[in-house]
N, C-alpha and C positions, 0 to 999 in steps of 0.2 A: 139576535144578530144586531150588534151595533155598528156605526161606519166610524171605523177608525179615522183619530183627531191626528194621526201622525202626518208629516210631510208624505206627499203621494208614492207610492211603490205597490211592489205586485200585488202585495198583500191586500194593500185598501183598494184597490180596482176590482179585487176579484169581491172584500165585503161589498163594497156599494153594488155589483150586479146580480152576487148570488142571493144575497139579503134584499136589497132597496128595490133590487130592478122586476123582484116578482109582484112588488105592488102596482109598480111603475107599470107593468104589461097589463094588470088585471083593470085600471082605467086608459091606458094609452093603445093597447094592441100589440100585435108582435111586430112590428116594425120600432124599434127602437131606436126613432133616429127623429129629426124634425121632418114637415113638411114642405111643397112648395107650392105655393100660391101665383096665379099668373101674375095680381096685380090688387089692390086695396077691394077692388070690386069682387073679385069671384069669389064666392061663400062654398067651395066648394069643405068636403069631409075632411077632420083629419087622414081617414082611409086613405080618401081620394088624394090628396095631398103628399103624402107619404110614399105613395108608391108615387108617384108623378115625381118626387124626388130619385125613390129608385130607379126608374125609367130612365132618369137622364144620366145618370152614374153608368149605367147600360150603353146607351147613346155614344158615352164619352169613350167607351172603351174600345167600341166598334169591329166586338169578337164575334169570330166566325165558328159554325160547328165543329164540333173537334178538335178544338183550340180548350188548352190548360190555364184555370183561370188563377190566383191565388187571391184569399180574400183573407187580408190583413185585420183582426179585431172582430171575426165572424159573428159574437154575439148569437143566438137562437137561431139563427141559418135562414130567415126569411126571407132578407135582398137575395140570398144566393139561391134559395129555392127559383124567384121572380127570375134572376139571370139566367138558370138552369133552360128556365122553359121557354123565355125570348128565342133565346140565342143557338141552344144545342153545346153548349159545352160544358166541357169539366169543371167543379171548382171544387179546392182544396181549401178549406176555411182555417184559421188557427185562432187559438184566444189562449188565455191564463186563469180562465174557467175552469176546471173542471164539468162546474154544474152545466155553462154552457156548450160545453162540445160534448156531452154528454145529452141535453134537450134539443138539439141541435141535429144531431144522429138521426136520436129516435124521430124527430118530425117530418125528417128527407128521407127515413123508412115506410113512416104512416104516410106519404105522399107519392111512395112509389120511388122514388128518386134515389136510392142510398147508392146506385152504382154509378151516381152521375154528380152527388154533391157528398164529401166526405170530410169531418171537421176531427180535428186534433189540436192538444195540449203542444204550445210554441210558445216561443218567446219571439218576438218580432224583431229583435234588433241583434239577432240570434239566429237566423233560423235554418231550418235542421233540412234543408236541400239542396241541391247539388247546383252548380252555377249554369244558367241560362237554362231553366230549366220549365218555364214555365211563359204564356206565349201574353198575358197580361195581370195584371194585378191592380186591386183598389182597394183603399183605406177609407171605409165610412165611418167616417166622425169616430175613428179610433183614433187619429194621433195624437190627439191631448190628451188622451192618457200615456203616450208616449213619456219616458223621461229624457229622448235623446232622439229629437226628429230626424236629425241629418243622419243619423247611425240606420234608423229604420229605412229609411228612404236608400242609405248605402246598400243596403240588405236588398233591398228591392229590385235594385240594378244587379248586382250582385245574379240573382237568381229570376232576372228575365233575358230571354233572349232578343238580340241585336232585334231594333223596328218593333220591340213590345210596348203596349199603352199601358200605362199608368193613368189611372183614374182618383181624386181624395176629395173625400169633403169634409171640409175639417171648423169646428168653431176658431175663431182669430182675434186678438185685441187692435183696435184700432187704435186710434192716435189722434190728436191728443190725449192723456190720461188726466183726468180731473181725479180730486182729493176723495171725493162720494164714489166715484167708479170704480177706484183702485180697491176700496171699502167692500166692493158689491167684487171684485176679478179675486182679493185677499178671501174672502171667504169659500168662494166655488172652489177656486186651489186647496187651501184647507179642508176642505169636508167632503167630498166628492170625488177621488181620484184622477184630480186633473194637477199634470206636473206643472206645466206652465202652457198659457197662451200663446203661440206663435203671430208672427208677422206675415204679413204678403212680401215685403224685403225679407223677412229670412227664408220664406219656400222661395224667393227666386235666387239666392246664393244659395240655400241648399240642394239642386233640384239639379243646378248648372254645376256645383262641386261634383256630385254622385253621376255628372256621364247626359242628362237628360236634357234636349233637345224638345225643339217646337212647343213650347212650354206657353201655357194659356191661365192664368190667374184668373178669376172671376171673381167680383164682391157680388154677390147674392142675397145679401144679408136683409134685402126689402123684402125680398120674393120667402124669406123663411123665420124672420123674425118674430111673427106672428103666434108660431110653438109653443113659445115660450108663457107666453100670456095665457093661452089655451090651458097648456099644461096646468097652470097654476092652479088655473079653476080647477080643472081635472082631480088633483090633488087633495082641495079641501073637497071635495067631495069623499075621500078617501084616509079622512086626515086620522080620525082614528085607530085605524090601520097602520098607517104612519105610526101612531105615538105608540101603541105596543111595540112596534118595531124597533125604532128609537129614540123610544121617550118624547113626552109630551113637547115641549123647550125643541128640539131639534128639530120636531114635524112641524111647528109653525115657523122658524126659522127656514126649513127646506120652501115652505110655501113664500114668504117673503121675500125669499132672495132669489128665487126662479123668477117670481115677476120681475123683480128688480134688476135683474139678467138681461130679463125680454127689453127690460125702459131707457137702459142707459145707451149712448152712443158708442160706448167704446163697446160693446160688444158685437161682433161680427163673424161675418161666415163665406166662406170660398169656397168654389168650386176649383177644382183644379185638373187640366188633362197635359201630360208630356209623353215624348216616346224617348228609350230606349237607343242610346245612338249606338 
């Protein structure tokens, strides 16, 4: 399995997960997302970290038992498993997986859960249910694979009911762009499945375009930036693995520019909660 060098589309989203992302689990864990750290002091786990990040994507969404959740970019189902058992309700996960709404399944079956968390083959800026039909929805760090954030986010309104929360935590470019950063944003878009970096200015015209109300941006990016860095190590510990994967050039490459991700400024990350007007 190699990660397609093409501009990002479903194709390289689903190589970079169904190929890249089983090394990625086998040193990171099944939470495939970043961490959140209170503050430079607390050493706490990636574990610990990770779900502390899930926890609050939970928080934001402030659903109640019996309440239909839809979970945009489900990935292996683990935040949703976490949500499942906070909260008491439904979640309908979707990806462009196969392999994951397929790993996905099976693990809210070995956890007991299949009649309470159930993942399917979707397109997000597409999707295949009926309007207002669902009582909240969150996108983790799925919409940069997005090619069309405002369309996914239309979609979202779309198929939540009137006073539903919206939850996203999404990587972002910041601003200024330096000549070395763009260097280090051109490559992750290139290789990675990422269509483009969004703005904190374009989720709050997208957000207010698509119907959504009481809308709260968060820059978070101190509290999780840390991941990145982690990760890298994490990596060359696995770099091997890597380079059979996808060659030797690409695996030190992946390790170089994850740090260089974690170091520059313009990389950034928000939290986001709005409702449903």
């Amino acid at each position: 399995m190699t990660i397609d060098q093409s501009p990002a589309h479903h194709g390289e989203v689903r190589n970079v997960y169904d190929g890249f992302g089983r090394v990625y689990r086998s040193v990171w864990g099944p939470n495939i997302h970043y961490g959140y750290w209170e503050d430079d002091a607390d050493d706490s786990s990636v574990e610990v970290a990770t779900d502390r990040l899930t926890d609050l994507m939970i928080s934001g969404l402030a659903a109640r038992p019996g309440q239909r959740v839809l979970d945009i970019g489900c990935g292996i189902g683990h935040p949703a498993q976490r949500l499942v058992r906070t909260t008491g309700v439904d979640v309908v996960g979707i990806s462009i997986s196969h392999l994951q709404v397929q790993d996905a399944n099976e693990r809210a079956a070995a956890a007991g859960l299949s009649d309470r968390a159930t993942f399917q083959f979707a397109d997000a800026m597409d999707l295949p249910f009926p309007d207002g039909s669902f009582d909240a929805a969150w996108a983790f760090e799925s919409m940069w694979h997005m090619p069309d954030r405002g369309q996914v986010l239309a979609e979202a309104a779309r198929v939540l009911r009137p006073g539903g929360r919206l939850v996203i935590a999404d990587v972002v470019q910041r601003e200024p762009i330096t000549p070395e950063g763009q260097v280090v944003i051109d490559h992750i878009k290139a290789n990675y499945g990422v269509t483009t970096l969004g703005t904190i200015a374009e989720y709050e015209k997208n957000l207010a375009a698509s119907g959504f109300v009481d809308v709260e941006i968060r820059d978070v990016t101190d509290n999780v930036i840390r991941t990145l860095l982690l990760m890298a190590d994490a990596f060359e510990t696995v770099r091997d693995k890597l380079a059979d994967l996808v060659g030797a050039q690409k695996a030190d490459e992946l390790i170089h520019f994850v740090r260089q991700f974690g170091s520059i400024p313009e990389s950034g990350y928000v939290y986001v909660t709005a409702t449903r007007a």
